[in-house]
N, C-alpha and C positions, 0 to 999 in steps of 0.2 A: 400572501395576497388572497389564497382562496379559501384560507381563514376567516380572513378580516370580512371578504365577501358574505362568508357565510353567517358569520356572525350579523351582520348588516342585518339580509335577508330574514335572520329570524327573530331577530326582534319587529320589525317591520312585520313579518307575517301571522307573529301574537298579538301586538298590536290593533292589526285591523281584525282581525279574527274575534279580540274582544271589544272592540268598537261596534262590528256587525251583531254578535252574538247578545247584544244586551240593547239590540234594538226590538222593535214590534215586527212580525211573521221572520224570526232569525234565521227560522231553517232554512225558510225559504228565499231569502237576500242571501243565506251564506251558499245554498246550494246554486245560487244563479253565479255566483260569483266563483267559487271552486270550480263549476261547470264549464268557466269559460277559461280558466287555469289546465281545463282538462283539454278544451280544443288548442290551447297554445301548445300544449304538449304532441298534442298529434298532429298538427299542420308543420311545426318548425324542421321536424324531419323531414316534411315532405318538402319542403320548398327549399331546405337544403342538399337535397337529392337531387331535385330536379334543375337548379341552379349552378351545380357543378357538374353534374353529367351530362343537360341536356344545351345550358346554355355555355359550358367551358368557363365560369370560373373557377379561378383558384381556391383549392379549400379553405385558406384564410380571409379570402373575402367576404366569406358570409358572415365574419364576427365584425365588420363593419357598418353591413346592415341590422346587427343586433346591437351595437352601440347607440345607432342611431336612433332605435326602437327605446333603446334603454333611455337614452335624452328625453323622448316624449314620453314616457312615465314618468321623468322626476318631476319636470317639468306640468303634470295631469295630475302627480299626488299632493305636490306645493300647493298649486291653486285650490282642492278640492278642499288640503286640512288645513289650510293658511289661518283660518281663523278657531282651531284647537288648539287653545294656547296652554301655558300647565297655570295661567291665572287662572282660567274658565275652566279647568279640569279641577284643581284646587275648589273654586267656588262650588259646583254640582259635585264633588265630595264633600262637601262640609261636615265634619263627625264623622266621616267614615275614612278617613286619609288616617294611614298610620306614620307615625313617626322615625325618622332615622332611615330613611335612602330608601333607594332601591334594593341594595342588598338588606336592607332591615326586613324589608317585604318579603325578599325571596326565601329568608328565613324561619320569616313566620308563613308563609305559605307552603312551607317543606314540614313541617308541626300539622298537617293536616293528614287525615289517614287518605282523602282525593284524590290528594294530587300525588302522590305515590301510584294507586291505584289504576289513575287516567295516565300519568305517565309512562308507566309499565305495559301497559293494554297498547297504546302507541306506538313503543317502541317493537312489537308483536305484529300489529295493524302496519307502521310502516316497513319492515320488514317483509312482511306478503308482499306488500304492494311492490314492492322495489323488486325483489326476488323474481315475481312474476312477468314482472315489465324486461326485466334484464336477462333471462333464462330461458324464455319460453320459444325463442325461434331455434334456442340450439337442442331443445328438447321434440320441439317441431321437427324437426331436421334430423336428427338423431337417432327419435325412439319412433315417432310418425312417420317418415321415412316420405316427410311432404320436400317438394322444391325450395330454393333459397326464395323467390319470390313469393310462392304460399304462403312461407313459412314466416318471412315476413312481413305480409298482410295479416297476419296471424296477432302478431304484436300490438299492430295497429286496430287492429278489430278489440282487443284488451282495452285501448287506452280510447277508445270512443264509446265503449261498455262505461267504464268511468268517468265519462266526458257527460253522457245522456244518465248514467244514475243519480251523478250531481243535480241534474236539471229535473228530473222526475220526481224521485224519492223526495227530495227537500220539499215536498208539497205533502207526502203522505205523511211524513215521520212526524207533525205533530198533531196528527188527527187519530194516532195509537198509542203518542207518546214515544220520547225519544230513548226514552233505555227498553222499552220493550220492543222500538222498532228496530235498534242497534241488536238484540239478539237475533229478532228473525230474519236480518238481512246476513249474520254468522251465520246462520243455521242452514239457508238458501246455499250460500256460497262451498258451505260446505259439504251438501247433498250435491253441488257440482263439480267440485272438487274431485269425488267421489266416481259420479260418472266419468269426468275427464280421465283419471286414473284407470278406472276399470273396462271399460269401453275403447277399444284399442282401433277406431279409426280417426282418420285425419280430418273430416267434417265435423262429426259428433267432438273432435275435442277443440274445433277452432270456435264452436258455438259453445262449446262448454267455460270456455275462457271466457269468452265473447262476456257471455252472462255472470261470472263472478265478477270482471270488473264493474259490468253495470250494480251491483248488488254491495263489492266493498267501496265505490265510488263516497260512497255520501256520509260512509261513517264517522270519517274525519269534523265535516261541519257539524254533526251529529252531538259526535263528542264535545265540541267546544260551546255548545249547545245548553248539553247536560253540565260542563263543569259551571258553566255561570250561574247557574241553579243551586246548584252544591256550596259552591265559595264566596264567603264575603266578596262583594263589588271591589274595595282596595285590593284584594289579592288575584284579579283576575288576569295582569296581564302575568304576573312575576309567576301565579300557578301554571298558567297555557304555557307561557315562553318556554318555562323548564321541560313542559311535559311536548311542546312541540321540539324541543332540541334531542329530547328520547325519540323521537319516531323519527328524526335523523340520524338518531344515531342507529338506533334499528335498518336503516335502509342502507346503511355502510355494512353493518357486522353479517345481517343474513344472507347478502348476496357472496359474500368473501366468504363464509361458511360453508355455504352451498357447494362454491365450487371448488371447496379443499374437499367436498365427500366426494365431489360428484368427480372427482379426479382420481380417486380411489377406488370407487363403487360404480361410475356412471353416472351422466346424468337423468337416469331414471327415479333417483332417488328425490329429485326434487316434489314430487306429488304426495308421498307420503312425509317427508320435511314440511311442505304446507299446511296439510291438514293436521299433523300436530301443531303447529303456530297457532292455526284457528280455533282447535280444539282447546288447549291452553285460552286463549286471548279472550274466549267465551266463559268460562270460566270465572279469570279474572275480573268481568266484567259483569256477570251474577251479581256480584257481591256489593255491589252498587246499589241493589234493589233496597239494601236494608240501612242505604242513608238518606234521610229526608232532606228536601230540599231545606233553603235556607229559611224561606215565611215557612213552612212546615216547625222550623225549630223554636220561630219566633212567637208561635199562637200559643 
């Protein structure tokens, strides 16, 4: 079942990712839209906290009221794409539709050095993020020697770091350019990284947090930004979907990583595990510089 769920969810989230990304100001509709993907993230904890401890339901109750939440979404994405049909997808491809399925697509979209490239960077990207979101109150708690309550406000100050760089950043990143604002925002995160690591109090590293996720927040839209740029239009959903199913698969492996060392060695080891991630994932993502867009191939 939580297969099939997830399978569901990420095709729906390539999808619209390359629905929004191959509109006019993208960053800036994808940044508003991840942004508020970011405040769902950090409210639903909170209203699930506060609805079991403070009003006495039972912990199963709160997947009732997300069912119900879930109904008004299908229900808001029906009406919204009800008239994206694959007649009128088919027609605004004309000449650029390739032949032979979805999987014909996915295969010629894997023939691209991209989507390899963005895949991989992804699966890196989502890994930090997950790692960070999932570890960081027991590293709070542990090596900070903050309270369970600090420690997890701690969390939460993370995931509204990345709630407001979705919302921010997506206005800046195309007035730099989106692969050179995708490096400076690695390079930012990784200069506090750096601090959090080295800097051994418990304000200095919940503000140090604070500001990587404001900083890795927006990379994500970023990327899907830059890949539509890069890949023929027919390849856009079959290149994202594969390279968004790497950055979940990345948000599985590095947190279960993590805490096979950090069982072995401590969870101190997490801060230097990141920063090689970012270090790597910058890297990887150089290498982008030296592929031209697609009108770039075409003049």
């Amino acid at each position: 079942m939580y297969i099939l769920v997830g399978l569901g969810s990420g095709v729906q989230n390539a999808a619209w990712n390359v629905w929004i990304g191959n509109m006019a100001n993208s960053n800036e509709v994808l940044g508003f839209f991840h942004g508020f993907y970011g405040v769902g993230a950090t409210i639903s904890p909170l209203v699930a906290t506060s609805l079991i401890s403070k009003a006495g339901w039972p912990w199963y109750s709160f997947y009732y009221l997300m069912t119900g939440a879930a109904a008004l979404e299908i229900i808001y994405a029906a009406s919204a794409f009800w008239t994206e049909t694959g007649t009128k997808y088919r027609q605004e491809s004309a000449g650029t539709t390739v032949r032979g399925g979805a999987l014909h697509q996915t295969r010629l979209a894997l023939t691209y050095k991209v989507t390899w490239i963005i895949a991989v960077f992804l699966f890196l990207y989502g890994g930090t993020e997950v790692a960070i979101g999932g570890w960081i109150v027991v590293f709070m708690t542990n090596v900070r020697h903050g309270s369970a309550f600090a420690s997890g406000m701690t969390e939460t100050g993370f995931w509204l770091g990345v709630t407001m760089g979705r919302f921010v950043l997506g206005f800046v990143s195309p007035r730099i350019g989106e692969k050179l604002a995708i490096t400076v925002y690695i390079l930012c995160a990784i200069a506090l990284e750096l601090i959090f690591w080295l800097v051994p109090e418990f304000i200095v590293s919940a503000v140090a947090v604070s500001l990587v996720g404001f900083f890795l927040g927006t990379i994500f839209p970023g990327v899907v930004v830059v890949a539509t740029r890069l890949l023929p239009k027919n390849l856009h959903v079959a290149a994202i979907g594969f390279a968004a199913a790497f950055s979940m698969g990345g948000g599985a492996v590095f947190p279960f990583m993590i805490g096979a060392i950090a069982q072995a060695k401590g969870v101190s080891v997490l801060q230097p595990v990141l920063l090689a991630m970012l270090a790597v994932a910058l890297g990887i993502w150089s290498t982008l510089f030296r592929i031209p867009s697609v009108e770039q191939r075409q003049t």
